[in-house]
C-alpha positions as CSV (number, residue, x, y, z in Angstrom):
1,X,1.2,-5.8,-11.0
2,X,4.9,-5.1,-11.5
3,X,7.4,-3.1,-9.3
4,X,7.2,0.1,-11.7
5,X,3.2,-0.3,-11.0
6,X,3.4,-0.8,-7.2
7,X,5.8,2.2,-6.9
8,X,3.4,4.6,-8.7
9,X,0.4,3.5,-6.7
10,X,2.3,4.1,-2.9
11,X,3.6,7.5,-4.1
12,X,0.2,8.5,-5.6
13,X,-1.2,7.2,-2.3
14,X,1.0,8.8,0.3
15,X,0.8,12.3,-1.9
16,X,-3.6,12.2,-1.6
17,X,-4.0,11.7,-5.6
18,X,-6.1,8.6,-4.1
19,X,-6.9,8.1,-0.2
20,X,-7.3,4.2,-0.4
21,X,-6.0,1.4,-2.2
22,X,-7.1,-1.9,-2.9
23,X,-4.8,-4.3,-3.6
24,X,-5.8,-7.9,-5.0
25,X,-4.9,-11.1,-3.3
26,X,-2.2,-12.4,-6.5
27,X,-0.3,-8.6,-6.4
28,X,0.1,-8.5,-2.5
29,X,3.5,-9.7,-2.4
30,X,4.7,-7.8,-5.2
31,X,3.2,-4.9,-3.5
32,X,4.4,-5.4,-0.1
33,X,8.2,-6.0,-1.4
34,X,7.7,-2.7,-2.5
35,X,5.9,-1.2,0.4
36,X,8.4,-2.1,3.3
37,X,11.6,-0.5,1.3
38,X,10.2,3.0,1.8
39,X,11.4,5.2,4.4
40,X,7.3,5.4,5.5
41,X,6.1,2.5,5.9
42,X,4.8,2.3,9.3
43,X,2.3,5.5,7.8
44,X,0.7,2.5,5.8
45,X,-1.9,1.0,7.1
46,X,-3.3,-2.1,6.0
47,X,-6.7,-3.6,6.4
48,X,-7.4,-7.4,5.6
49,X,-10.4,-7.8,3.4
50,X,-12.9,-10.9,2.2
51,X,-10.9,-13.3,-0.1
52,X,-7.6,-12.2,0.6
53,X,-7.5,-8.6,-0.7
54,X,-5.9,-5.5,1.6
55,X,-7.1,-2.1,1.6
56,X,-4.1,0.2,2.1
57,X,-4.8,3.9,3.3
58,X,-2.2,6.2,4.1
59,X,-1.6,8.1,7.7
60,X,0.0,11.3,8.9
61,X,1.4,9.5,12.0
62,X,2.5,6.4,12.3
63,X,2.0,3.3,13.4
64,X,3.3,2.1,17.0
């Protein structure tokens, strides 16, 4: 997964096109680098998963 890819993904998440994502234990840090720059973040919510993978789903509220 590059940037370009990582960026698509978040928008098409926070916009409802998909309500999770799974992202794969080799991309998370690309992902995450891309995650924390937006000006949402804490609407984000991650959940840990078997083998290292993080299901990401997307919240109207966010986060305390």
């Amino acid at each position: 997964m590059d940037e370009a890819l990582a960026a698509k993904q978040i928008a098409e998440l926070r916009t409802g096109v998909i309500a999770e994502l799974l992202v794969k234990k080799e991309d998370f840090l690309t992902f995450r680098a891309v995650l924390v720059k937006q000006p949402d973040f804490k609407q984000f919510r991650g959940i840990a998963q078997r083998g290292g993978h993080v299901l990401y789903h997307y919240m109207n509220t966010p986060r305390s």
